[in-house]
MARKEBA-790091 format. One record per residue (C-alpha): residue in one letter; y, z, x. Coordinates in steps of 0.02 Angstrom, whole numbers, plus 50000, padded with zeros to 5 digits. Each point is the difference from the previous one (the first is absolute). Example, Ala and Ser with C-alpha at 12.3 -4.5 7.8 and 13.67 -1.06 7.14 Angstrom:
MARKEBA-790091
A497755039050615
S501724996750069
***
This chain:
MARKEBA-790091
X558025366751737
X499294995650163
X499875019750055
X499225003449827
X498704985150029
X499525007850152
X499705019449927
X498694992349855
X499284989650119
X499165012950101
X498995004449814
X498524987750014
X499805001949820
X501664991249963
X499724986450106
X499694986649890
X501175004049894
X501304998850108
X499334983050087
X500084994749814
X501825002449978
X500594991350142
X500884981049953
X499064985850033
X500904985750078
X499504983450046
X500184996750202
X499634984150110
X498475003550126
X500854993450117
X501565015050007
X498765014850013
X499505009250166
X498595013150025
X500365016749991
X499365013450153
X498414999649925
X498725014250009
X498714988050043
X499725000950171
X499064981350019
X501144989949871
X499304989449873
X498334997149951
X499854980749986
X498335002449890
X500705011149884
X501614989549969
X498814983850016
X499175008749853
X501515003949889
X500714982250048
X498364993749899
X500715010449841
X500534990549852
X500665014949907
X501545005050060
X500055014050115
X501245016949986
X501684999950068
X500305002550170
X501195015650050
X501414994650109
X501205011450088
X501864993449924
X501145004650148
X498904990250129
X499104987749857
X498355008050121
X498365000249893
X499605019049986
X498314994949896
X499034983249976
X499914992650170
X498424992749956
X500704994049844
X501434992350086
X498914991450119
X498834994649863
X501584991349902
X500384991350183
X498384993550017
X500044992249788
X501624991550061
X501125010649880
X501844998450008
X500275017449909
X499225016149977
X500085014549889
X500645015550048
X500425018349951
X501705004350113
X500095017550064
X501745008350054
X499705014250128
X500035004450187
X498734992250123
X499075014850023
X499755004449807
X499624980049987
X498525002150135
X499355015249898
X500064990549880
X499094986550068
X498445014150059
X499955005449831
X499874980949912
X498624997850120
X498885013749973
X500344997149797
X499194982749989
X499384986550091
X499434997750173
X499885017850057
X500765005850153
X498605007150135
X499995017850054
X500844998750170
X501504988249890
X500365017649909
X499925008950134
X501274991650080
X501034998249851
X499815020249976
X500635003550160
X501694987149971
X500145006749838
X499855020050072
X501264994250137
X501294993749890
X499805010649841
X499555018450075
X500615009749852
X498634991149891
X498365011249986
X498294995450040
X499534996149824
X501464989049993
X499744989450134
X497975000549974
X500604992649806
X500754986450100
X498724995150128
X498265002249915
X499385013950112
X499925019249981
X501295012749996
X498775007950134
X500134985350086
X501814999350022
X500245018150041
X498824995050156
X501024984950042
X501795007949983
X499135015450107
X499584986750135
X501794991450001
X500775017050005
X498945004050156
X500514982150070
X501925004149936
X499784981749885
X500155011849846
X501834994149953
X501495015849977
X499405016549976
X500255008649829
X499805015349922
X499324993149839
X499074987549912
X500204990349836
X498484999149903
X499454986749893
X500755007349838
X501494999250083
X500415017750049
X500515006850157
X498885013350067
X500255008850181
X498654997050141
X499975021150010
X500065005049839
X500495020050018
X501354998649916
X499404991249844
X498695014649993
X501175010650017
X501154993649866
X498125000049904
X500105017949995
X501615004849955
X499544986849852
X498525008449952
X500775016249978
X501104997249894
X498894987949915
X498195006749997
X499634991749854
X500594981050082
X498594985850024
X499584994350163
X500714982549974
X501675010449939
X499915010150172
X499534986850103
X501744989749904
X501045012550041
X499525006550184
X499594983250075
X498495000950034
X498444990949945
X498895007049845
X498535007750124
X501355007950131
X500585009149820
X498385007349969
X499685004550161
X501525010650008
X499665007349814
X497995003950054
X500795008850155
X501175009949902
X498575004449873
X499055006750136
X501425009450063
X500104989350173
X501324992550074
X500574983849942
X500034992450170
X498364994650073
X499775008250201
X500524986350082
X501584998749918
X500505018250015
X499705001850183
X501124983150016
X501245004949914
X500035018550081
X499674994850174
X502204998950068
X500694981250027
X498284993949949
X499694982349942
X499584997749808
X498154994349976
X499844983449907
X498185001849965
X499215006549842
X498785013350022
X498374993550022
X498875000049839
X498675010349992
X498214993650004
X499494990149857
X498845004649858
X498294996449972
X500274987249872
X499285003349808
X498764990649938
X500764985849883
X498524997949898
X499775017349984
X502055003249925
X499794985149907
X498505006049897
X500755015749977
X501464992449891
X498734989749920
X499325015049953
X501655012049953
X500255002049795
X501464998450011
X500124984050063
X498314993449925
X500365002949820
X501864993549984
X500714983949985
X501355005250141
X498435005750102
X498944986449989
X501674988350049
X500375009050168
X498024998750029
X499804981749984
X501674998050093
X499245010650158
X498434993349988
X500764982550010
X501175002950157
X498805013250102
X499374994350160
X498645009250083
X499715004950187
X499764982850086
X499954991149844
X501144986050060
X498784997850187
X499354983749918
X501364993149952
X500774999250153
X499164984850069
X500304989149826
X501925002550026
X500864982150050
X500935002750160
X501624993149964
X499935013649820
X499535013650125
X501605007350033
X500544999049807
X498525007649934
X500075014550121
X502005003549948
X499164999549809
X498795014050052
X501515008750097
X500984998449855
X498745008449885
X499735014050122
X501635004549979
X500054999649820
X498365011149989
X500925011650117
X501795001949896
X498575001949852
X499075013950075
X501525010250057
X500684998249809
X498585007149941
X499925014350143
X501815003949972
X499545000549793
X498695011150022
X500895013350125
X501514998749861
X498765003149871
X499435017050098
X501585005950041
***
């Protein structure tokens, strides 16, 4: 149970969830300990001041069972000390130490006093030191900050040798396993694709092990009778007792972006859409969720500081849902051609 805690935890969208279904217990104050917390100056005595003034009763606390350490709620916990409480709520957690301090990152970039850049930084680096098979995007779920980000950090500690054990692949935050030099698993794309030309990306991607875009780079490539490696990746793995290369290809430069306003009045516009009752749904739902170029520069400023981090894994959240959108809708059109 504990391992099995520890794969869904790494999905930020099941995190509540799962804080949800752990038992709450009543424990004295007086028998819990801090955690190793990833705040790197302790307490804030105005913010637990603050919740001390509460007269609605505050969350559970998360405590660490094994060591009876708070893993989230030391504020809370201090708060309950200061109201003279004999007892406090809290939601017990059975794990390791090290899946209990992720744990304790992620609570505190979910909710209440956020933790500062340089705090997730720090907690990144930990996390990349004693998790390395985790991918960027699974350790940026955990600490508030960009997949980016982390790649730049775990580049760093690899430089400084503070990465952690070196591996030859990474496990993404669906859960599958997917090798830092991924020739093989485009490789294994093509053998799939010939003998099924007809397969979707997502079904290529599934059974080659690679990710969705690495499948239709290798299917473009083939299209356009190249080979399915990009240069890089051919000359390492033809070059004699060469090392494998663990970066991707570098993108090429982006796009001029299209006008939104522009697209947008153009399905306004389409019959097809227009004139039907299906239509006129997917229109009002666009129009509704749409955000054009530096729409959101003035809201910026009107955004609490303590909901910053929580709003900005919202809009991260929604990115990614646009994105799995659009590449449905690519993939339905190029079956739709075939």
């Amino acid at each position: 149970m504990v391992n099995d805690f520890a794969d869904r935890m790494k999905a930020e969208q099941n995190y509540s969830e799962l804080i949800d279904k752990l038992p709450i217990e009543r424990l004295p104050v007086e028998s819990l300990q801090m955690l190793d917390s990833p705040r790197l100056h302790g307490e804030n005595p105005e913010h637990t001041r603050m919740l001390a003034s509460i007269d609605a009763p505050l969350p559970p606390i998360i405590v660490h069972r094994a060591t009876m350490r708070v893993i989230d709620g030391a504020h809370r916990l201090g708060a309950a000390r200061i109201r003279g409480d004999d007892v406090i709520e809290a939601r017990m957690f059975d794990g390791t130490a090290r899946e209990a301090f992720v744990l304790g990152v992620k609570a505190n970039i979910a909710h209440g006093l956020p933790l500062s850049v340089a705090e997730r930084t720090t907690a990144a680096e930990r996390i990349i030191a004693s998790h390395p098979s985790w991918s960027d995007r699974t350790i940026a779920a955990s600490t508030g900050l960009s997949a980016r980000t982390i790649g730049n950090i775990r580049r760093r500690l690899e430089s400084q040798g503070g990465a952690g054990e070196q591996v030859t692949a990474r496990i993404g935050r669906d859960g599958r396993v997917r090798p830092l030099n991924n020739v093989e698993g485009r490789l294994k794309a093509v053998s799939y694709i010939k003998s099924q030309p007809d397969a979707s990306l997502r079904e290529i991607a599934k059974n080659a092990g690679v990710s969705p875009s690495t499948a239709r780079d290798v299917r473009n490539r083939l299209q356009r009778g190249e080979d399915p490696l990009p240069p890089a990746r051919c000359a390492t793995n033809r070059r004699p007792g060469g090392a494998h290369l663990t970066l991707e290809p570098k993108d090429p430069p982006p796009a001029p972006r299209p006008n939104l306003v522009s697209m947008l009045q153009g399905l306004k516009q389409d019959p097809s859409l227009r004139f039907t009752d299906s239509g006129r749904e997917l229109l009002r739902w666009m129009f509704a969720r749409a955000i054009q170029n530096n729409e959101w520069d003035g809201l910026v400023d009107k955004v609490p500081p303590h909901c910053a981090y929580v709003i900005a894994n919202v809009a991260r959240q929604c990115a990614q849902e646009w994105q799995e959108f659009a590449e449905t809708l690519e993939q339905q059109g190029a079956d739709r051609s075939a």
